[in-house]
C-alpha distance (Angstrom), angle and dihedral (degrees) to the residues before:
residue distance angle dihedral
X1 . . .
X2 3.72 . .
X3 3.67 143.5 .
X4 4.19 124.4 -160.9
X5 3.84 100.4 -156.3
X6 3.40 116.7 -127.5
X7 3.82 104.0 -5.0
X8 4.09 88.2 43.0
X9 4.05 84.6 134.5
X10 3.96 88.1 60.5
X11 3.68 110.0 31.1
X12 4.30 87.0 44.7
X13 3.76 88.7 58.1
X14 3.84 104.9 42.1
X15 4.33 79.9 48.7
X16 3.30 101.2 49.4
X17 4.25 88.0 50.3
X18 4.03 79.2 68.7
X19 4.08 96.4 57.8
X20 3.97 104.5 66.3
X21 3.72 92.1 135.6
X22 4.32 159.6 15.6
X23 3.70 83.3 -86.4
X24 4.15 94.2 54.4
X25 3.84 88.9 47.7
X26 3.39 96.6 60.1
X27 3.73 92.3 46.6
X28 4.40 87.5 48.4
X29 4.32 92.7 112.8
X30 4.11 83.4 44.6
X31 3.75 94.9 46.2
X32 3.79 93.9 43.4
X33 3.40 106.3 59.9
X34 3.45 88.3 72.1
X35 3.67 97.0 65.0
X36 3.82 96.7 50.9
X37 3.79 101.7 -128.1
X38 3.77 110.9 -153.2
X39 3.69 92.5 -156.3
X40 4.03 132.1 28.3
X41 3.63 136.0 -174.9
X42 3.61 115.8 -169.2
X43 3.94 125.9 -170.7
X44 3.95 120.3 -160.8
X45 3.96 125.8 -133.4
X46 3.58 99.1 -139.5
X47 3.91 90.6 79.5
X48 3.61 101.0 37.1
X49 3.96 95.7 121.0
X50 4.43 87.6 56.9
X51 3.60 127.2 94.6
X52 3.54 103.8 -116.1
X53 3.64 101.3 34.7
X54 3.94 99.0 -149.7
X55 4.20 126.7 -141.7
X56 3.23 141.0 141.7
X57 4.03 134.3 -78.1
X58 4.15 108.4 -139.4
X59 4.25 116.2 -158.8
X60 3.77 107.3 -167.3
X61 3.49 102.5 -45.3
X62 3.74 135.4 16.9
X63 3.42 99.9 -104.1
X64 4.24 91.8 74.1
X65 4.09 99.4 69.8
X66 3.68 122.0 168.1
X67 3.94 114.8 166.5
X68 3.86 129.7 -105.3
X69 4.15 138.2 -154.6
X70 3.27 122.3 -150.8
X71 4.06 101.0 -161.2
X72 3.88 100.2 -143.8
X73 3.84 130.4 67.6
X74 4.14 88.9 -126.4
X75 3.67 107.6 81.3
X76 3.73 91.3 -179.9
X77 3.93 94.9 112.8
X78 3.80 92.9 150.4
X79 3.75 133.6 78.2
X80 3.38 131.8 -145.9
X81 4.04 110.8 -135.0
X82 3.65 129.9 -172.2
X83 4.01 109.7 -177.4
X84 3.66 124.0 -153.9
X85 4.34 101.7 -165.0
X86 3.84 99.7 -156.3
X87 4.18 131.7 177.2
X88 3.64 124.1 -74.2
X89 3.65 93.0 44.1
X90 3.71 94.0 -70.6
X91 3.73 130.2 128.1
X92 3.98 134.9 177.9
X93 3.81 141.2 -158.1
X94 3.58 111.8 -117.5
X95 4.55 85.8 -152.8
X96 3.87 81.9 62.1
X97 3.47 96.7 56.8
X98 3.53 111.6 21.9
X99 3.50 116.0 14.1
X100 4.04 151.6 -40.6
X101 3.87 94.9 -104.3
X102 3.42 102.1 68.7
X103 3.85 119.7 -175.4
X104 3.85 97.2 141.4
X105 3.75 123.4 143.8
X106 3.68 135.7 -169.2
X107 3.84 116.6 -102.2
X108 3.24 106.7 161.4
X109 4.73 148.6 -46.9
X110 3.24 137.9 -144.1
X111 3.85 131.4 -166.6
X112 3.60 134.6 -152.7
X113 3.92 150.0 155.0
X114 4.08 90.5 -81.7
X115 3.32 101.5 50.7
X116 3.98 138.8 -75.2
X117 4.03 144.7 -72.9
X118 3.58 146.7 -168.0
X119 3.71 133.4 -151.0
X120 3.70 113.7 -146.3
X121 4.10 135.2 178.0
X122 3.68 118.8 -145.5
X123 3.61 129.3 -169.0
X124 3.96 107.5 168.1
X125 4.28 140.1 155.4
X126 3.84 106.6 -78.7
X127 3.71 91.4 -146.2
X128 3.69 117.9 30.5
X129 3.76 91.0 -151.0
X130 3.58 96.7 66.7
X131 3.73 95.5 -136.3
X132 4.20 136.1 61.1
X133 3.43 116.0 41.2
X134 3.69 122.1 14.0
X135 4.37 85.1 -13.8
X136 3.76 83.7 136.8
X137 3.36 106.8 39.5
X138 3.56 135.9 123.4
X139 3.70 83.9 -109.2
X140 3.81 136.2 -135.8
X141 4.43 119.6 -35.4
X142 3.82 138.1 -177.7
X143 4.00 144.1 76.0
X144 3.30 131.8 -73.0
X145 3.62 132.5 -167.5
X146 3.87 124.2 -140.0
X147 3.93 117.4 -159.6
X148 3.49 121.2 -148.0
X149 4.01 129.6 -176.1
X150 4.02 112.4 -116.6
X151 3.38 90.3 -90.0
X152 4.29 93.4 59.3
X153 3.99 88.8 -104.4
X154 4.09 102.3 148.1
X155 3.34 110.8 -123.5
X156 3.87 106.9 169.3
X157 3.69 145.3 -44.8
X158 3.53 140.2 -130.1
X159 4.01 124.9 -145.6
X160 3.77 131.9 -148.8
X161 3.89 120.4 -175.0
X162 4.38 124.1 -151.9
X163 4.02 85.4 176.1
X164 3.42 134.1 15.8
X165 4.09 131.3 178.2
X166 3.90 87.5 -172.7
X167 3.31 103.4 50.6
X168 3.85 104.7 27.6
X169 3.52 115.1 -96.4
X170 3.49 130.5 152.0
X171 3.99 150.9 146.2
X172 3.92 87.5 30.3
X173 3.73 104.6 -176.4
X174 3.91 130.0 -137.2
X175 3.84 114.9 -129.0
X176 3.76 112.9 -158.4
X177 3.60 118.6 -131.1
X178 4.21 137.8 -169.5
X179 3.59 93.3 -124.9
X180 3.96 118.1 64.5
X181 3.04 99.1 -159.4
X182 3.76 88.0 62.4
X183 3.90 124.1 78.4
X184 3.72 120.6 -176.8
X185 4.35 123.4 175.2
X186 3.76 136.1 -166.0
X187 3.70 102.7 -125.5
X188 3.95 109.6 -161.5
X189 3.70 121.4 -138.2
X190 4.02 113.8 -76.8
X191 3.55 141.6 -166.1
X192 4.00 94.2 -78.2
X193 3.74 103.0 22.9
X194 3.42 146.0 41.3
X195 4.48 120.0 -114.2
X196 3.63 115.6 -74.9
X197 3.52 137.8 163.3
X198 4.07 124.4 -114.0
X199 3.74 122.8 -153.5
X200 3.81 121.0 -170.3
X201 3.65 120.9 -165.6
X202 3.73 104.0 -152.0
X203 4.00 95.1 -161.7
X204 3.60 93.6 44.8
X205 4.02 98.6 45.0
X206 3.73 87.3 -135.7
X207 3.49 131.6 127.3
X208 3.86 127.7 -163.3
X209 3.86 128.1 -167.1
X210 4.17 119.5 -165.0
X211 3.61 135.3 168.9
């Protein structure tokens, strides 16, 4: 945890623009530094399962310690958020809806009489844990498309993977196309389904996969 002095307000948003996933997290003490924190309070993994969970409090620099508790025996106080800002004033957390690794980004929406949808790229860890299978991986990539009623109510969403750790898929290929705004890929065959090709229409939000 970290507090920026006088311009906390500031400082804590333009930081927390940097963490938008597993990856970021584990780069926090990197990322920080940056920012200048005038005070730190750091909390170990090694006691994680006690209750307090002990660290260390941090005034300006490192050289003025004093101890810290944190009385539970889960020292995940943070929360990873990955916001979706949508019309109408409303806005949604992709980790509420889809899952906790995050790593979306907005392509592009459409709107019409039946309802709405959004086009999104993801790019996230394949194994939160960093290590065992697929911790090193490139991690998890594709689209997905969220549905929303006219009135930007989620109702679902649909997911489309180019590479996948998880479930196998590798060497996806590229296929160039006239239209820019039009991105197709040769999936190969993966642990759960046979090759086929993905085409995302970028204008149109949609995405279509065929043998």
């Amino acid at each position: 945890m970290y507090h920026f002095g006088s311009k906390h307000q500031k400082i804590s948003k333009q930081f927390k623009e940097k963490i938008n996933s597993p990856k970021d997290v584990e780069k926090v003490a990197e990322i920080v530094k940056n920012f200048t924190p005038k005070e730190t309070i750091l909390f170990g993994h090694d006691q994680a399962k006690e209750n307090p969970v002990t660290g260390t409090f941090y005034l300006g620099n490192k050289n003025k310690a004093q101890p810290a508790q944190l009385f539970t025996g889960n020292n995940m106080i943070y929360r990873y958020n990955n916001y979706l800002v949508l019309p109408n004033n409303k806005r949604i957390n992709t980790f509420d809806v889809i899952n906790v690794y995050g790593g979306n980004e907005l392509v592009s929406y459409v709107s019409g009489e039946k309802g709405n949808h959004v086009l999104l790229y993801f790019n996230h860890s394949s194994n939160l844990n960093a290590c065992g299978r697929c911790g090193a991986s490139e991690g998890e990539k594709g689209y997905r498309i969220l549905y929303f009623t006219r009135d930007w109510n989620y109702k679902r969403y649909e997911e489309f993977l180019t590479e996948s750790c998880l479930e196998g898929i590798f060497e996806t290929q590229k296929i160039k196309t006239k239209d820019p705004g039009i991105l197709q890929f040769k999936v190969p065959k993966s642990y759960s389904s046979p090759a086929y090709t993905l085409t995302v229409d970028t204008k149109k939000s949609s995405v279509v996969k065929s043998k």
